[in-house]
C-alpha positions as CSV (number, residue, x, y, z in Angstrom):
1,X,-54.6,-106.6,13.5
2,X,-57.8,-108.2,14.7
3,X,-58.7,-111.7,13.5
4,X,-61.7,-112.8,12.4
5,X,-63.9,-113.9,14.6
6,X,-66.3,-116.7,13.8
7,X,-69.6,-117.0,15.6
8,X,-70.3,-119.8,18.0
9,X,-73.9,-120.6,17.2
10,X,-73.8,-123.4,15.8
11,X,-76.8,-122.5,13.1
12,X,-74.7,-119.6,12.3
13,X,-71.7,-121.6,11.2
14,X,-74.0,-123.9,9.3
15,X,-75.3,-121.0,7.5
16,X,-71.8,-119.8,6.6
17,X,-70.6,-122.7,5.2
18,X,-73.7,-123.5,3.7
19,X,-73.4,-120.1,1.6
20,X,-69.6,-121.0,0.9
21,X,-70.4,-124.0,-0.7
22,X,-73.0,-122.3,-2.9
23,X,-70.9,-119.4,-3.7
24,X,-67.6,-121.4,-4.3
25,X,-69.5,-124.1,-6.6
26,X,-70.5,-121.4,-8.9
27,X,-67.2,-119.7,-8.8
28,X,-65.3,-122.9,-9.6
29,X,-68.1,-123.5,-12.5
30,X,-67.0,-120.2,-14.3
31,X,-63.4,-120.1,-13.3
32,X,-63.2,-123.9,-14.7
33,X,-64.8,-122.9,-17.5
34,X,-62.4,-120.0,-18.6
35,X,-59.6,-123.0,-18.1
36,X,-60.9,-125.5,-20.0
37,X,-61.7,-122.9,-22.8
38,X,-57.8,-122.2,-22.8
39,X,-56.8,-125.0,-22.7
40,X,-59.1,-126.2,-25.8
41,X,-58.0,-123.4,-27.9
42,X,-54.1,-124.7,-27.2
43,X,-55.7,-128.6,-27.7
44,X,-52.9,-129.2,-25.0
45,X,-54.8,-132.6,-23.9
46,X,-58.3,-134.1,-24.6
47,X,-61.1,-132.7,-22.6
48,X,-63.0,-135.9,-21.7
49,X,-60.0,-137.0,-20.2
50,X,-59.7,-138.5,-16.7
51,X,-57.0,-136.3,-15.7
52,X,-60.0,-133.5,-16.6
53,X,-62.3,-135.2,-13.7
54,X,-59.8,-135.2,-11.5
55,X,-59.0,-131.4,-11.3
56,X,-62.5,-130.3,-11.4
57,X,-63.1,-132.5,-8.6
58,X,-60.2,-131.3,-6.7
59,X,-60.4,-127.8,-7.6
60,X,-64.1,-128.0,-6.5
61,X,-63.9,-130.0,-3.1
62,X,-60.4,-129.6,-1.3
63,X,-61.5,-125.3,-1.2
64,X,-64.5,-126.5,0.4
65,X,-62.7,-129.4,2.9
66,X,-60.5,-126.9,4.0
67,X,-62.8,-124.1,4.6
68,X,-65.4,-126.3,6.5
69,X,-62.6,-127.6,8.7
70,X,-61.2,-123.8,9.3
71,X,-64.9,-122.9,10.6
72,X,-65.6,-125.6,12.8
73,X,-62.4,-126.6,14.7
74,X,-60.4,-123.4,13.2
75,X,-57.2,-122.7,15.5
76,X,-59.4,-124.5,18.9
77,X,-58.7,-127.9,17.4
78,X,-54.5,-127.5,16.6
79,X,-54.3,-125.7,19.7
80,X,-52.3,-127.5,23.0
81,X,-54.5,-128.2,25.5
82,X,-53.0,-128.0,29.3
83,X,-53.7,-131.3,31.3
84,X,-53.6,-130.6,34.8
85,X,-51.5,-132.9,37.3
């Protein structure tokens, strides 16, 4: 199967994650929404609660940490690079 292949223009990778962020911020927005509106109607904890911060921030950055990281160093960065003697 053929991998994805990321572009190396460097405005084009900007652009890309750029769009990600938008996209996945709104996505997270709605999908955090439909949680918290579960979790209100079980009253399993208080929604103002610091424990509340914490997971929206975590369920909103660490996608985007990750992907950002995946499309500028991607597999180039983890992979061995052969020193010459």
């Amino acid at each position: 199967m053929k991998r994805f292949l990321l572009p190396k223009n460097k405005v084009a990778q900007v652009a890309i994650n750029v769009a990600f962020i938008v996209i996945w911020e709104e996505l997270a927005d709605l999908i955090l929404e439909m949680i918290w509106e579960k979790i209100g109607q079980v009253e399993f904890f208080n929604q103002d609660s610091f424990l509340v911060l914490i997971t929206e921030i975590l369920f909103l950055i660490l996608p985007i940490l990750s992907f950002t990281y995946w499309i500028w160093w991607g597999k180039n960065f983890m992979a061995k690079k052969k020193f010459i003697k």
